[in-house]
N, C-alpha and C positions, 0 to 999 in steps of 0.2 A: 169225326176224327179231325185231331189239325195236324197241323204242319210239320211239328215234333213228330207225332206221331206214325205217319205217314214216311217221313225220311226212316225214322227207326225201325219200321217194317223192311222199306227198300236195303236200309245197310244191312239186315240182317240175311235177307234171302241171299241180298249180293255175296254175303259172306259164307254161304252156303253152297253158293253154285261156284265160286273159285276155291273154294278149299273140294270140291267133288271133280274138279275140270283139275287141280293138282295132284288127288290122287288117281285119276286117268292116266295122268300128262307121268307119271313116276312108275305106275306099278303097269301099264298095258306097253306092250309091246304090239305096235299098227304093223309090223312085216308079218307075223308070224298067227296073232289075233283075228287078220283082216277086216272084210268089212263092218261087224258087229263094234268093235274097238273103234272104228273111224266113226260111226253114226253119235257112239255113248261120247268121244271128242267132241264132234262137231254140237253134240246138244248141251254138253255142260258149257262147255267155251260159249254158245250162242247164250245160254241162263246169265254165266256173269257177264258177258258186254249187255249184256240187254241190262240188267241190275245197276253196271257202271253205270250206263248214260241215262236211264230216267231218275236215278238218284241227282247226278250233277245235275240236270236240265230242271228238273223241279227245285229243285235247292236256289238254278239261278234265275229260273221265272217267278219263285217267288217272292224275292228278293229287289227283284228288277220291275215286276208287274203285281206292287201292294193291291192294287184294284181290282186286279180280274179274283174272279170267284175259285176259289182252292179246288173245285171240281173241274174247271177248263182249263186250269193250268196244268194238273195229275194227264187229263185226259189229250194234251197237247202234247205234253211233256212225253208217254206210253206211246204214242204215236207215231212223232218222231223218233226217236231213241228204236222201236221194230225197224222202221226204217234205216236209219245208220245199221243197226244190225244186221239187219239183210245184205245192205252192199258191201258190207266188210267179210261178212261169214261167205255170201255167195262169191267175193274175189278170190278167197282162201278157198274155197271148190273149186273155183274152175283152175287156181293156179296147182292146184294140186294133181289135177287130171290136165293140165298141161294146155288150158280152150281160155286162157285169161290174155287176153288182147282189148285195144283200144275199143272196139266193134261192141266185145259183152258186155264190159265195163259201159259202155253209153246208153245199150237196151237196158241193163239193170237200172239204171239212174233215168232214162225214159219212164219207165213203168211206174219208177217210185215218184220222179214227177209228176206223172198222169195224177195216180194214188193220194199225194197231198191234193193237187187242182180238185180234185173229187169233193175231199175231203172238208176243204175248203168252200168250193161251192154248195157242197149241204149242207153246213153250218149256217153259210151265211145266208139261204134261202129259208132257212128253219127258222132263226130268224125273227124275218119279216113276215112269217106266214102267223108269229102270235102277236 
């Protein structure tokens, strides 16, 4: 597949998980639904940011890095973008159960740090090892 191709997947999904994350966001009621309501939120809302950002991110890695192979850019771009998605979807959790302070905010962002260093170092030993 290219690169046309590949954006027109991601705008499509993306367009799929915020048109299901707006009819959550209209027709559920989170007081009276409870926690079933909050999870079917929390996972359409995680579909489209996740859709938003590997769309732009791929759009602007490929754009900005004509050389790297359409496979490491997809695969950088997926990566990253889980990641933004986690620290934004998990600040909107703990802000919502009221534990969103400086302290969780820097463990979230540790861990995701750790997670690229990982990530990074097995790429780049992968590598060297052909």
């Amino acid at each position: 597949m290219n690169l046309r191709q590949y954006i027109l997947i991601f705008i499509f999904g993306t367009l799929i998980a915020w048109s299901a994350w707006i009819i959550v966001l209209l027709n559920i009621d989170p007081i009276s639904s409870g926690l079933p309501a909050l999870i079917i939120f929390y996972i359409t809302l995680f579909a489209g940011l996740m859709g938003f950002f590997i769309t732009i991110s791929t759009v602007i890695r490929a754009y900005r890095f004509k050389e790297r192979e359409l496979e490491d850019i997809i695969i950088i771009s997926l990566r990253q973008s889980l990641m933004l998605t986690i620290l934004l979807e998990g600040a909107l959790v703990l802000l919502s159960i009221e534990k969103l302070n400086y302290l969780s905010i820097g463990l979230i962002i540790s861990l995701l740090a750790v997670i690229e260093f990982t990530a990074l170092t097995f790429k780049h030993g992968r590598k060297h090892t052909h």
